[in-house]
Structure formats: structure tokens, C-alpha cells
C-alpha positions as CSV (number, residue, x, y, z in Angstrom):
1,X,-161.0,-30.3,13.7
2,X,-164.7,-30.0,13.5
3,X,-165.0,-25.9,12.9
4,X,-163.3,-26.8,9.9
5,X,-166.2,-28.5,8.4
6,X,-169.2,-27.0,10.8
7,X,-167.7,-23.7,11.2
8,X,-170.2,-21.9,9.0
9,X,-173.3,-24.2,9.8
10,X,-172.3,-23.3,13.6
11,X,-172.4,-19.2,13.2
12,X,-175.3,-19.6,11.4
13,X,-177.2,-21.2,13.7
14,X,-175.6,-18.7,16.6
15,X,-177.3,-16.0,14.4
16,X,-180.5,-17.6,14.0
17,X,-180.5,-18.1,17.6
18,X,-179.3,-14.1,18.7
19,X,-181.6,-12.3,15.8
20,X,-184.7,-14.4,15.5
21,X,-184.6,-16.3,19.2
22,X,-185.0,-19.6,17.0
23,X,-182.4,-22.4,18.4
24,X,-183.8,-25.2,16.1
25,X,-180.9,-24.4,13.8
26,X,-178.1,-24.3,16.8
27,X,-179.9,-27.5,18.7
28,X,-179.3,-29.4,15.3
29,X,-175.8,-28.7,14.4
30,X,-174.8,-29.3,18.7
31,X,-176.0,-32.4,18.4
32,X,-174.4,-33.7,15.2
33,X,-171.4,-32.7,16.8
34,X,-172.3,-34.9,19.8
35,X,-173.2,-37.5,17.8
36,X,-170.1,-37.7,16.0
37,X,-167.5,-37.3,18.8
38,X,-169.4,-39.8,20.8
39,X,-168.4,-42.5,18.4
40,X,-165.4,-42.2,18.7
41,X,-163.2,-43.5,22.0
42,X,-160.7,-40.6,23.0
43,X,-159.2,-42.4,25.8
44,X,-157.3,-43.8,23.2
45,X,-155.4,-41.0,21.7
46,X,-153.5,-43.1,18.6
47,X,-157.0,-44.7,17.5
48,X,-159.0,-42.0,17.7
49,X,-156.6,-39.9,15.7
50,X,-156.8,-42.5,13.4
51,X,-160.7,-42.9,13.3
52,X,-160.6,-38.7,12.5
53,X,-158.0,-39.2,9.7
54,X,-160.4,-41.5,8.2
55,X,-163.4,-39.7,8.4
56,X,-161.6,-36.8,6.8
57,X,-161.3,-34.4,10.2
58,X,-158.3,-33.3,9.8
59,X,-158.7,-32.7,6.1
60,X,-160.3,-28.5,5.0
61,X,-163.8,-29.3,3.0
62,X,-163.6,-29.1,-0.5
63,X,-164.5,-30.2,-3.7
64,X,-166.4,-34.0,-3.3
65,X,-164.2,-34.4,0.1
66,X,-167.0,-35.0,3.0
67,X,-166.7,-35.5,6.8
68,X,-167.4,-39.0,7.0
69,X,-169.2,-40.1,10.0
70,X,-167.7,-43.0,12.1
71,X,-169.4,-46.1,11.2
72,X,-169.7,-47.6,15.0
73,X,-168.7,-46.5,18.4
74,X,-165.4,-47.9,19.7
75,X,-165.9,-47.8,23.1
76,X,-165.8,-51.2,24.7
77,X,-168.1,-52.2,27.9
């Protein structure tokens, strides 16, 4: 779900990484991903399927369609 919005941002930064030993570029798209799948609660497969759905996830990018952050962490202490 995520390589279809990061996919390109991700070999990028891979390249960057392998032919000019810069990980700024890697190091920054890792941890957007972290960032995003930490807030959302997977232990909950129904919810968190719905949280992707409506942050466009499951969705291919294009045109003015965006991968929408999740607004708040669901995870419950």
C-alpha cells in the first residue's frame, strides 16, 4: 500500500544512498513511513483498513488524489 505512493521517492533515496553515500534522502522518506504506520493501530485489522481507505492507501496516486496522513494515533493506553 505505501510503495504505491512512496515507490519512487524510496528508489531514489536508495540511489542517493548507493552512488553518492548520502542517506539524508533515504533517512527521510523511512521515517515518514514510520510516522505514518505508527498512527495507525494494526491490532485492529477492520479499523485500520478503514483508517488506510481514508487516507487514500489503497487508492494509485494521481491527479489531485494525495496520501492523506492519519490525523491522530488510535492506539489506546
Amino acid at each position: 500500500m505505501y510503495s504505491f505512493w512512496y515507490r519512487g521517492d524510496y528508489l531514489s533515496g536508495l540511489r542517493r544512498l548507493s552512488d553518492a553515500n548520502d542517506p539524508s534522502v533515504f533517512i527521510k522518506q523511512m521515517s515518514h513511513a514510520q510516522n505514518f504506520a505508527n498512527k495507525i493501530d494494526f491490532t485492529d485489522r477492520e479499523q485500520a483498513i478503514s483508517i488506510l481507505r481514508a487516507c487514500n492507501a489503497f487508492e494509485s496516486p494521481s491527479g489531485d488524489l494525495v496520501l492523506k496522513m492519519p490525523i491522530f494515533s488510535t492506539f489506546t493506553t
